[in-house]
C-alpha positions in Angstrom: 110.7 57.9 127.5 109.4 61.9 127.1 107.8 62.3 123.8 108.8 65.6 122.5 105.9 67.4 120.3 106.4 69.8 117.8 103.8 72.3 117.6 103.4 74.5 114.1 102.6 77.5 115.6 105.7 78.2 117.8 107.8 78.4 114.8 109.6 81.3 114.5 110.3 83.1 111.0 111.0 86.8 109.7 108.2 89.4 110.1 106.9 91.3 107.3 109.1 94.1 109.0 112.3 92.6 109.9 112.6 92.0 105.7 111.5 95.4 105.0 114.7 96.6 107.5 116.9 94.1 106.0 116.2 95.4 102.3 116.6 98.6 103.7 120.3 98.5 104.7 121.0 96.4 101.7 120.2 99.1 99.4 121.9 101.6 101.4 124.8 99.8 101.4 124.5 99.0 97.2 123.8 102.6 96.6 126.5 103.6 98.5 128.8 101.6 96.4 127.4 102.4 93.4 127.7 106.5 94.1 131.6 105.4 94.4 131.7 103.5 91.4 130.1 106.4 89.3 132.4 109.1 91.4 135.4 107.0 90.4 135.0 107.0 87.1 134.3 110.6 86.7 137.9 111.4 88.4 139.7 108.9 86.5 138.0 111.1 83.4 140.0 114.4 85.0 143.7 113.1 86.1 143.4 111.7 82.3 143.1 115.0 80.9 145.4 116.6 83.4 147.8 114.2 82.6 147.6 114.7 78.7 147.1 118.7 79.5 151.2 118.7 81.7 152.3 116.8 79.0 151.2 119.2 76.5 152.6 122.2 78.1 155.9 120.3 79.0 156.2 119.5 75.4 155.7 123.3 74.5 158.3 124.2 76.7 160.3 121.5 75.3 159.7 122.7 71.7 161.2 126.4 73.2 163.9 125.2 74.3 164.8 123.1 70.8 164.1 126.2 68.7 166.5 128.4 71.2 169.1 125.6 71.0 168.6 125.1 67.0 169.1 129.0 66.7 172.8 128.1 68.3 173.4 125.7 66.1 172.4 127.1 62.4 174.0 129.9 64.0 171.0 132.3 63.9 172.2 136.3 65.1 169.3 136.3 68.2 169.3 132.9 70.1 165.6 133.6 70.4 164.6 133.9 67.0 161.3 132.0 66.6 160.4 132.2 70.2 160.5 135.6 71.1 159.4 138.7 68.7 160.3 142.0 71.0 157.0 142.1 72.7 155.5 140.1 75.6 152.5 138.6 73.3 151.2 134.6 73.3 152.1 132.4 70.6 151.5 128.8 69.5 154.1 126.4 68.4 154.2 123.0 66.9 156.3 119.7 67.0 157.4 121.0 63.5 158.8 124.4 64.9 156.5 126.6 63.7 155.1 129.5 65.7 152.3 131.6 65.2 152.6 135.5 66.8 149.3 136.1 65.4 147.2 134.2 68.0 145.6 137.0 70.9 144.3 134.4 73.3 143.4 130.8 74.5 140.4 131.1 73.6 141.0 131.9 70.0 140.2 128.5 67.6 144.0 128.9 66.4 145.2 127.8 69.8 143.2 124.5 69.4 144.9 121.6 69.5 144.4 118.6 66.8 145.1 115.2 66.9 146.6 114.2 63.6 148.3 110.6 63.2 148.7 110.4 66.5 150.4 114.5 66.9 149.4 117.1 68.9 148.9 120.0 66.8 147.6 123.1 65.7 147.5 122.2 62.2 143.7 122.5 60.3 144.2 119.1 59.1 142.9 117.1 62.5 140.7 116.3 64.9 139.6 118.7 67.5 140.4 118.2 70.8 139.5 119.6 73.9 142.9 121.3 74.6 144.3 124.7 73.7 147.7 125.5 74.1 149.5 129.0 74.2 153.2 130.1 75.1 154.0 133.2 76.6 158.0 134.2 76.4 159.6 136.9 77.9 163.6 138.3 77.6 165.6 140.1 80.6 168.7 139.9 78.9 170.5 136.4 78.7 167.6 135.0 80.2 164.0 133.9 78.6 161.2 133.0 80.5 159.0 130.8 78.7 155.6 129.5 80.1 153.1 127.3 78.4 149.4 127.2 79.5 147.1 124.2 78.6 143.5 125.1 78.9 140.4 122.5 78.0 136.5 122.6 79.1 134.8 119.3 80.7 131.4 119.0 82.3 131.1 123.3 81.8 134.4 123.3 83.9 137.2 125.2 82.7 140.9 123.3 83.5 144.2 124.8 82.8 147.6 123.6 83.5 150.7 126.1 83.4 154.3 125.3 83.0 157.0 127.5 83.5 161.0 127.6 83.1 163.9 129.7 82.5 166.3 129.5 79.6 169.7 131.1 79.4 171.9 132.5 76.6 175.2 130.3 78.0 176.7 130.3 74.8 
């Protein structure tokens, strides 16, 4: 019968080096993943506030097109009384049909938007947010063309969203 020996020194293990290499690529591959991570939350941060932003110009236009269709029905002599004041000048509006002509730009602090009991508005009794809203209409005879622009600042990037339609005097 051979008699196998076993000798201590022909053991083989990891180098200093090879575990050097190996913590290498492991950290590569866990900083990679963390980059996404952090890269994923700041875009889930954006679509939220583009998402908010097109449905607060929807609802402007929305709010256009109630005043245009209330004017019908309290049977008001200019079907755009409310939304349209004989000049091509921005305005804002609210859920409670109120507009403001005396607004002169996104910018201005009366085209902030508050959040108020859960409302959108440009009420002084909220919380700011970071959205301003303005509508611009315009009249070529039965027709009005009404867009609504949603601007708001994140990160020292300015956003903006724009909506657009077309509203007829079919009555």
């Amino acid at each position: 019968m051979l008699k196998k020996s076993f000798n201590i020194k022909n053991k083989n293990g990891f180098s200093i080096l090879e575990v050097v290499v190996a913590m290498a690529i492991i950290s590569t591959g866990l900083l990679g993943v963390s980059s996404l991570v952090i890269q994923n939350f700041q875009a889930q941060s954006v679509n939220r506030d583009y998402l908010i932003a097109s449905m607060l110009a929807q609802e402007g236009l929305e709010l256009v097109r109630n005043i245009r269709d209330s004017n019908w029905y309290n049977g008001s002599v200019n079907w755009y009384d409310g939304i349209y004041d004989n000049n091509d000048v921005d305005f804002t509006i609210d859920y409670d049909d109120t507009s403001d002509f005396s607004v002169d730009g996104i910018n201005n602090s009366d085209a902030r938007l508050k959040l108020n009991g859960g409302f959108y508005s440009h009420d002084a009794g909220g919380t700011d947010t970071p959205f301003y809203r303005l509508i611009k209409t315009s009249v070529n005879g039965d027709a009005l063309t009404a867009t609504s622009t949603v601007q708001w600042s994140e990160r020292g990037r300015v956003h903006s969203y724009i909506a657009e339609t077309v509203l007829y005097n079919w009555k």
